[in-house]
N, C-alpha and C positions, 0 to 999 in steps of 0.2 A: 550552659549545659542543661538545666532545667528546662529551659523552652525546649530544648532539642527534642528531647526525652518525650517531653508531652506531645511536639509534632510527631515524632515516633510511630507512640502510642496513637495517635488520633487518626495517623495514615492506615494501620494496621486494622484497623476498629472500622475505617470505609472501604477499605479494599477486601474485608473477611464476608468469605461466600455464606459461612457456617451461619452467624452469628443472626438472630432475627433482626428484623428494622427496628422494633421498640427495644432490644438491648442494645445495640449501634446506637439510634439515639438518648438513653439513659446515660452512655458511660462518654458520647460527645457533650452533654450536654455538662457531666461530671468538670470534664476537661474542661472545657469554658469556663467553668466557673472558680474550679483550680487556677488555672490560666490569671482570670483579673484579681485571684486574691492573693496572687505570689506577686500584683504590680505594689503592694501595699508594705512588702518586705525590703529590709534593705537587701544591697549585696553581699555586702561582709556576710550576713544571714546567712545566705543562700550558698556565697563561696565557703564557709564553717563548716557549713552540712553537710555540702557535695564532698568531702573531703576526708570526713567521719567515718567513711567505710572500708579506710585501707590503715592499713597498721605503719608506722613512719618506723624505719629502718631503728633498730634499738630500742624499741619501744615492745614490753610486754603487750599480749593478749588481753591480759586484766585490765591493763592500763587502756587502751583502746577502748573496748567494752567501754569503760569506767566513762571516755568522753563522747561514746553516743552518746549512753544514755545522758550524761549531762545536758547534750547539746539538745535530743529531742523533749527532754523536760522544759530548757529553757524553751525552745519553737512552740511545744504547747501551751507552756504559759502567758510567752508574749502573743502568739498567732493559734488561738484558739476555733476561729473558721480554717483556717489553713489548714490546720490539722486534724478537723472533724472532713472535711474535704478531699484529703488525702486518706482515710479512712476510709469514709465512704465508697472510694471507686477503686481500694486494695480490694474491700471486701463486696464491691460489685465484681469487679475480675475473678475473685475468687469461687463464689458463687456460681460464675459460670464455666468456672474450669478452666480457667486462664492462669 
């Protein structure tokens, strides 16, 4: 699901009329590097996280909240480029209004 996401993102980012060459390249090159630092992660990781964004049936709001934030404390402390990584090309997107 993660790869998907980032092919996505990386189709949208070559196919945009808008966007200049050196920002297409800044935020491909993002990806890339997202890309080989999520080969470093387990799955279990990866399936946790992806997971963390929907509320399970009977489960409080608070409670939810309560296990992002657990879950992204634990990501940044174990995967500290991953997550400087993922930063970085939130708030490249953001930046340019994406």
């Amino acid at each position: 699901m993660v790869e998907d996401r980032i092919r996505n993102i990386e189709n949208r980012v070559q196919s945009s009329a808008s966007l200049p060459e050196a920002a297409k390249a800044e935020l491909l090159g993002l990806l890339a590097s997202l890309r080989e630092e999520l080969q470093g992660v387990k799955k279990e990781h990866l399936l946790r996280a992806e997971g963390t964004g929907q509320v399970p049936h009977g489960e409080s709001l608070d409670d939810a909240l309560g296990g992002l934030s657990s879950t992204v404390t634990e990501l940044e402390a174990t995967h500290p480029r991953l997550s400087e990584l993922a930063n970085r090309l939130a708030v490249a997107l953001s930046n340019m209004g994406i």
